[in-house]
Phi, psi and omega in degrees: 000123172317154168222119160296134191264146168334157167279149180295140172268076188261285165336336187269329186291334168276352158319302201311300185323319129002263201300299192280352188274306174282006165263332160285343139339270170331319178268356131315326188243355146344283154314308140334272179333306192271325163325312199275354171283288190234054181236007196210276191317318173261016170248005186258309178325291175315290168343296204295281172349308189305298220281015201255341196215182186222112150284108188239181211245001175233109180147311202063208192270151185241126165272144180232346187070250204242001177305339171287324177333305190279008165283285231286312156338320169238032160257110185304318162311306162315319202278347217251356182269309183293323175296328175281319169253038117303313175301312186297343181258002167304320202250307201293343173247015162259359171281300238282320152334308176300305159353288193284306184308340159293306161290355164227035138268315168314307200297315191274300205309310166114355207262330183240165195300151174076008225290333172284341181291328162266340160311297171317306186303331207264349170252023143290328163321320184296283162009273144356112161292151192279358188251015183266292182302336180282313188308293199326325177292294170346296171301299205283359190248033187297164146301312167293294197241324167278232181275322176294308194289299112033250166336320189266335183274341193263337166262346188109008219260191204237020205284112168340125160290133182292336157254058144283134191308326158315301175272011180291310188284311198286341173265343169301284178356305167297318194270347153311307176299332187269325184277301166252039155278346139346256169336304176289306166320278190316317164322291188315316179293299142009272146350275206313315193288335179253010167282131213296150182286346176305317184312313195274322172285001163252038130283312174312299185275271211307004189047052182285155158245174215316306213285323172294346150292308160344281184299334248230303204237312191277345187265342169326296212300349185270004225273325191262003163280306196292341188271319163305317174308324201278305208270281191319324169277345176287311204254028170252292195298321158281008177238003148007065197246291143327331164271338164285332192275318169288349173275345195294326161313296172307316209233066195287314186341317233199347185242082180293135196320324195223071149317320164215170206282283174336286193310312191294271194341297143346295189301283186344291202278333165262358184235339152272348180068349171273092190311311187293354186234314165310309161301001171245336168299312178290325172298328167289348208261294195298329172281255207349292179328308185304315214278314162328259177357309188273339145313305181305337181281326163335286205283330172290342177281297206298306182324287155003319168248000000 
């Protein structure tokens, strides 16, 4: 008498395989998770939270709901900080992109001499922390005691303190610029390096020259690089913190608790105690910061496409 043998348990053995395929995923991606849980998600959660209620000092915390919103909406000190690093970010980050995109067409250009030595030096700057390059600027631009000052007693001139109200946002500014045209150049070369050369030997027999190549081929093909630089320096430029906050010693004059939206915020929570009006400040920043940024990505995909 015959005996049937059981059918293979196959379907079940690749479930389990399965099963065990997504759990191991998970354990890869996991840590990640919970890092990113609770060094970004829960401090935005906590905010949110914050931003909701009023510590006062008779009375204690209160829920108020959306009312520090309707402060902070209406508060001139806030808006006059958001205006100020609108301006700054109107004129400075379209110098310091124009810039970085010149030097890595120079660079790319195959023309100039020397060509790793200056790719290292305009990115060494990046290198440098920002509370480092802001005292160094500082310093050169005292009147008294620094490089301006210096200068004006060995020729005799007259050069304005750079920090002054007039000339103050163009020298943070500066020293923004100084610090990341680096970090941009290399996105841009970066770009610049994978474009196919076939593009550039069928320009070459139609006898395009360099600057129509430029405009025709190499800055179309970076188009989604400058838009990533561009959202990067947009959400840089609102978050405007460190150089105001170390020039404010040099400048008490002229450099004010909310001087930038990030300082007044600062300024609430560690020098006013109001955690809670800070945190709706930071929140307005950040969303506005989102909504920019997400335009400018619009608009760079549409061109684009």
């Amino acid at each position: 008498m015959t005996t049937l043998a059981s059918p293979p348990a196959v379907p079940k053995i690749q479930g389990r395989m399965r099963r065990r395929s997504r759990w191991a995923g998970w354990g890869f991606v996991g840590p990640f998770m919970a890092v990113f849980a609770l060094v970004f998600l829960a401090p935005i959660v906590y905010s949110l939270y914050l931003s909701l209620f009023q510590t006062q000092l008779v009375g204690g915390t209160s829920f108020v709901g959306l009312d520090n919103y309707a402060r902070a909406l209406g508060d001139p000190q806030f808006w006059d900080g958001v205006g100020r690093v609108t301006l700054f970010l109107l004129v400075q980050v379209p110098v310091m992109l124009g810039i970085s995109l010149l030097v890595a067409l120079a660079i790319d250009s195959g023309r100039l001499y020397g060509r790793d030595f200056f790719r290292l030096t305009i990115f060494l700057p990046y290198a440098v922390p920002g509370v480092v390059a802001a005292l160094m600027w500082g310093f050169m631009y005292g009147d008294r005691f620094g490089l301006v000052g210096n200068f004006n007693d060995l020729f005799g001139t007259s050069i304005p303190d750079p920090l002054a109200s007039v000339l103050l946002l163009p020298a943070i500014g500066n020293i923004v610029t100084w610090q990341f045209v680096g970090y941009n150049m290399l996105i841009f070369y970066s770009a610049l390096r994978v474009v196919p050369v076939s593009l550039y030997e069928a320009a070459e027999i139609d006898g395009a020259g360099p600057w129509r190549v430029i405009s025709a081929i190499k800055v179309p093909a970076i188009r989604g690089a400058l838009v990533v630089a561009t959202i990067f320096s947009i959400i840089g430029s609102f978050q405007l913190f460190n150089e105001p906050s170390i020039l404010q010693s040099l400048s008490p004059n002229y450099i004010s608790t909310h001087y930038t939206p990030n300082l007044y915020a600062y300024s609430l929570s560690f020098s006013g105690q109001q955690y809670n009006y800070s945190a709706t400040v930071a929140i307005i920043m950040g969303v506005l910061t989102m909504l920019v940024a997400y335009a400018v990505q619009l608009r760079g995909m549409r061109k684009e496409a």
